[in-house]
N, C-alpha and C positions, 0 to 999 in steps of 0.2 A: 810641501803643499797639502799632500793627505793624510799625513802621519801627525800623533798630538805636537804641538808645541812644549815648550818649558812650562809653562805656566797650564798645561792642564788642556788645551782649547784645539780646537778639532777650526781653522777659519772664525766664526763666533759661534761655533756649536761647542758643548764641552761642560767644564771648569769643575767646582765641587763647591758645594752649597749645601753645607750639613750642620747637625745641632751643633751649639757649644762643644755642648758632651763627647764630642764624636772627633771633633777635629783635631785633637793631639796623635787619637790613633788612627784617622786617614790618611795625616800631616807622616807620621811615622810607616805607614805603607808604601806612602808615594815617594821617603825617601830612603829604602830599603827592597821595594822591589823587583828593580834590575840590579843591583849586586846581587842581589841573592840568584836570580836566575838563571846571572851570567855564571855562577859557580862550578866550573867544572862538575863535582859530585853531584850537586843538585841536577845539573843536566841531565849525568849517567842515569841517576834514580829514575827520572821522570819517561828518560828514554826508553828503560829497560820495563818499565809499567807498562809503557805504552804498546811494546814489543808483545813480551811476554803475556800483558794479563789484559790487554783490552782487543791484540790482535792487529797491530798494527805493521806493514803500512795496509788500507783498505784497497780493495782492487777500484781498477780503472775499468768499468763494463763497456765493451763496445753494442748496445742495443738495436743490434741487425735492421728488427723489423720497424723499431721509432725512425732508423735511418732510411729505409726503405719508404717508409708512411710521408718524412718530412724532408727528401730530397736533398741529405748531407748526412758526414758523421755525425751520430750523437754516441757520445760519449757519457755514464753517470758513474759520479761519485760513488762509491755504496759506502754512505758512513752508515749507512741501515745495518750493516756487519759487524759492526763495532758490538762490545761486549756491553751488555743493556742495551743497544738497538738501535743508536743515534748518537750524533757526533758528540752530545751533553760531556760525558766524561774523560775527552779531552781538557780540556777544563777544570772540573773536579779535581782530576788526578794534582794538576799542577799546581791550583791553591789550595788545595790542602798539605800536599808535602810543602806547599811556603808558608802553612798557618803554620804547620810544624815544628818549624825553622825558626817563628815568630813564638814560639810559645804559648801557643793558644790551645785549651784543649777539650772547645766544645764550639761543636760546629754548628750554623744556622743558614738555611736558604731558603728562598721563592721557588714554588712552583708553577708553572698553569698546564701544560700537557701532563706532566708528571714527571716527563725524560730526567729535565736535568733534578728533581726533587729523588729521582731511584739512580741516578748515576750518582751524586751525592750519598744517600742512605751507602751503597755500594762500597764508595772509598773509606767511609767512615768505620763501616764494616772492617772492611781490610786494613786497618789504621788504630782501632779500636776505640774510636774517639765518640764523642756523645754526639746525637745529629738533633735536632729540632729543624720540620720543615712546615710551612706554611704554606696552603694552597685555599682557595677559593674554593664554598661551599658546593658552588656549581660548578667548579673542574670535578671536583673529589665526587662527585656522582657519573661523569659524564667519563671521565678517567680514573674508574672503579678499580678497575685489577691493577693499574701503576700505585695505587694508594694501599692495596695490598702486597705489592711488593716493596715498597717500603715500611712498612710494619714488619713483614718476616726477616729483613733486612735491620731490625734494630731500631728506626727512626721510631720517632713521637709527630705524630704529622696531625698538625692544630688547620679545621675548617675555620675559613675568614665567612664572616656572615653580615660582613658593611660594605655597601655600593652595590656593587652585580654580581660581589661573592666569585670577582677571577682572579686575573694575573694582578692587575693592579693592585687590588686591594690585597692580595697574598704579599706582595713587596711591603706595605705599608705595614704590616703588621712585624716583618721581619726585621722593619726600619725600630720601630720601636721596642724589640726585644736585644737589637742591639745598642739603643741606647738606654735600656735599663743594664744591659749584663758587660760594657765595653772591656772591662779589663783581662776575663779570661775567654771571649767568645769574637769569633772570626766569621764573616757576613760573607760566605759563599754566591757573589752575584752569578745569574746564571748567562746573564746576558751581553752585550754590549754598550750598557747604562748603568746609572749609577754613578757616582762623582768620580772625579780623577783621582787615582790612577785605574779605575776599575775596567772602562773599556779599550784602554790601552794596555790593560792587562790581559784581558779577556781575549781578544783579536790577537795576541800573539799567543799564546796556550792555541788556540785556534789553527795560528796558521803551517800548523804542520798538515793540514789539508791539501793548501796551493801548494807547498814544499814538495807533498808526494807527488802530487797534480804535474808540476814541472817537468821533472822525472820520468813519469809515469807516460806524459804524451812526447818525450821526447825518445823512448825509449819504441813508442807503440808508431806514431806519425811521423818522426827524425826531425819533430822543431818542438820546442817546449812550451807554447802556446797555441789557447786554443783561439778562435774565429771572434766566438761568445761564449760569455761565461756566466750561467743563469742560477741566484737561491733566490730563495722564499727570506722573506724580511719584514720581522716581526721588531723585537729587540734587534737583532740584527748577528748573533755569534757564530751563526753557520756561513751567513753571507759575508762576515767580516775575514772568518777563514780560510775561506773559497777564493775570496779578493786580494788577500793580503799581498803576498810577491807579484801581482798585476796590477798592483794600481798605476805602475811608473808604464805600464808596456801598455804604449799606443795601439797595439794594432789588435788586442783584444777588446770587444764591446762587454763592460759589466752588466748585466743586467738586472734589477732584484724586481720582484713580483709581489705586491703585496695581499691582505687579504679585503678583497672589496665586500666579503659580506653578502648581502642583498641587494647592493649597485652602491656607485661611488654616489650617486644622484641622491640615496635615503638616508636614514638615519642609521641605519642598522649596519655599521661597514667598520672598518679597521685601517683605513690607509690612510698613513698619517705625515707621508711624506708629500702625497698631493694634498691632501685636505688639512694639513696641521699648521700652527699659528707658533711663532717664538715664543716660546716659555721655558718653565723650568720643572720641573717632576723628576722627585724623587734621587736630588742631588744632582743633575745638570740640567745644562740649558737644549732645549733643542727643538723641532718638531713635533709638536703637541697636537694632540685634538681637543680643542677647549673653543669656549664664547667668547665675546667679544671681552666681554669682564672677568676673562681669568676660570670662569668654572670647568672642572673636565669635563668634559662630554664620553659618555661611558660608548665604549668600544664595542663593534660586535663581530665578532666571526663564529663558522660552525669548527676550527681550527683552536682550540685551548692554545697552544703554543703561540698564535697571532692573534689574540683576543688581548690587546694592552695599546692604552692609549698615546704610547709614546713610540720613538724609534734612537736608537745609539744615534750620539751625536758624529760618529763616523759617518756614516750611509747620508745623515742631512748634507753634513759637508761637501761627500762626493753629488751627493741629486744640488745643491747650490751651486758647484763648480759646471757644473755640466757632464762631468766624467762618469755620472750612472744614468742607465735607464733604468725606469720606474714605468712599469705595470703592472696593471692591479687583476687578481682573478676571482668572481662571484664563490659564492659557493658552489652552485651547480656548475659553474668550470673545474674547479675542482675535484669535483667526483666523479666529473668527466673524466678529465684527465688520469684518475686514480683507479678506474674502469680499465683505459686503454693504455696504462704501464702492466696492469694484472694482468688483463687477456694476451696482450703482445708479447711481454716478456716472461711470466709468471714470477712479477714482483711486487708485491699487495705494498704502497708505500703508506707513511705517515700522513694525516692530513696538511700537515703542516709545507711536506716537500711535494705533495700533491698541487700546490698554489703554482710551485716551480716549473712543473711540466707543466700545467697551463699553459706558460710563456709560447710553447710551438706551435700551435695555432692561430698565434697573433702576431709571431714574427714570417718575413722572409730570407729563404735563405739562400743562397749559390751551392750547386753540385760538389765544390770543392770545398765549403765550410764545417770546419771542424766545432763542433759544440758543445761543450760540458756544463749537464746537470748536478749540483750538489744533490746528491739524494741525503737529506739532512737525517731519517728515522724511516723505522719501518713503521708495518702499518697494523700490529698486533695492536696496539693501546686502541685505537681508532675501529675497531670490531663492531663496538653496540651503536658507532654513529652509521659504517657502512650496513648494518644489517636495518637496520631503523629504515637508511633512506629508500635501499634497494626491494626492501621487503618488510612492509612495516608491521605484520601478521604474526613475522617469524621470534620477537620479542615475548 
């Protein structure tokens, strides 16, 4: 019920809707990439990257004083520890040792925070492969030091300067250099979108998240589920990994939070699971924000990484069945939020998993409620936003 179908479709979210040009080598992805992954050796590799060079598995933090402040465990994820800073090169690692395997030997992805655009530069590094990333004029300013770490890193990272200059339009331009270069170049999605098989790819590369997560509370609580289980959902790949081994287990509440922007009420917002309409972008069908006629309506958040007008056709599926909660948090909950994990815990996070703590202030919880934050990235990239809002002199 919440895993893809055969044919590519997440209930009617889903499918793949790509050029001519493109469909022999999607058609050939989608039927090659579960053998490949099932591969024993493929596994070992990917396992032993994941071990060895990104640092994996990431701790389970029990956050004393969040749990003191909000009247239950809280539990976070620290993918913020991961190697690059966030959960992105989970990911990376995986499709590129299966571009590998495919023969491909020059890599291309979308950026908007930068995470997964420097997690990508990263593997490509260690792999020795050519990387081309695409990010939006106005990421690549606002996410200044991740665009120089992929430069010192090797990449060629091309500023998109059509539409609002973000995520979107970094994807769009990606879309078209893989359909100029399809035969030796492999389209590193970052997220949970993208035609099939991309976020049934992605969401499993991912969900060694909830694997550890299982593990980790059964080891720390003595049951392998938590109460609630809260990410930030943009594209949706940290949320999809954080959900993955719970979507079947009743007795945990999903949660995703998305980024409202300046209120879900204006124009200036990003949540696209309440406010978005059936469409298609950028190779499937899903949750859009667009007009009544089909145009996008450009997205806004103070979050690069939730600044896209779409959401994985995953996450629609579960918010259509009923099996997710969706809420959404301002920007200034956010910085709230991103204020009171620093001071509390001394954990400066990402803006992007900033959205996610938001959630504790608008949920209720019982004394006995066990709760796990994905903590998607830390909060180094997000510097010149936090110093701007907190102190706008100090620029």
């Amino acid at each position: 019920m919440y895993h893809v179908n055969e044919n590519g479709y997440y209930g009617e979210f889903g499918g793949a809707y790509v050029p001519e040009i493109l469909h022999g080598h999607v058609e050939h992805l989608r039927t090659n990439y579960l053998t490949i992954m099932q591969e024993p050796a493929f596994q070992a590799e990917v396992d032993q990257l994941l071990r060895d060079y990104v640092g994996r598995p990431s701790p389970l933090y029990k956050a004393e004083r969040l749990s003191e402040r909000y009247g239950c465990t809280v539990y976070l994820k620290r993918e913020d520890l991961n190697h690059t800073g966030a959960h992105k090169i989970n990911n990376t690692i995986g499709q590129i040792v299966l571009a590998k395997r495919l023969g491909k030997t020059r890599i291309i992805a979308e950026t908007g925070a930068g995470q997964h655009g420097v997690a990508t530069a990263t593997v490509c590094a260690l792999m020795n492969l050519d990387c081309v990333v695409y990010m939006g004029k106005t990421d690549v300013e606002r996410q200044a030091l991740n665009v120089q770490k992929m430069k010192m890193l090797g990449a060629t990272v091309v500023p998109v300067t059509s539409g609002n200059m973000t995520l979107k339009d970094a994807t769009n331009e990606a879309l078209r250099d893989w359909c100029c270069n399809p035969a030796d170049t492999f389209y590193v999605i970052g997220s949970t979108v993208g035609p099939h098989p991309y976020p049934d790819m992605v969401a499993r590369f991912q969900s060694v998240i909830s694997r550890e997560m299982k593990a980790q509370l059964l080891e720390k609580e003595g049951r392998d589920y938590p109460d609630y289980l809260i990410a930030c959902v943009g594209g949706g790949s940290n949320a999809a990994g954080a959900f993955y081994h719970y979507l079947d287990e009743t007795r945990t509440k999903l949660v995703a939070v998305e980024a409202a922007g300046k209120g879900l009420e204006t124009e200036e917002t990003a949540a696209c699971l309440q406010l978005g309409r059936l469409g298609i972008l950028h190779g499937s069908k899903s949750l859009i924000m667009q007009t009544e006629d089909g145009q996008i309506i450009e997205p806004y958040s103070i979050s690069a990484g939730l600044d896209y007008p779409g959401v994985g056709p995953i996450h629609a599926n579960l918010y259509r069945c009923g099996r997710l909660q969706v809420l959404a948090a301002t920007d200034d909950q956010a910085l709230a939020a991103a204020t009171e994990l620093t001071r509390m815990e001394g954990i400066i996070p990402a803006l992007e998993s900033s959205h996610a703590l938001a959630a504790l202030p608008q949920l209720t919880f019982k004394p006995d409620d066990v709760v796990v934050i994905n903590l998607s990235g830390r909060g180094d990239k997000d510097m010149d936003t936090y110093i701007a809002h907190f102190n706008p002199t100090a620029l």
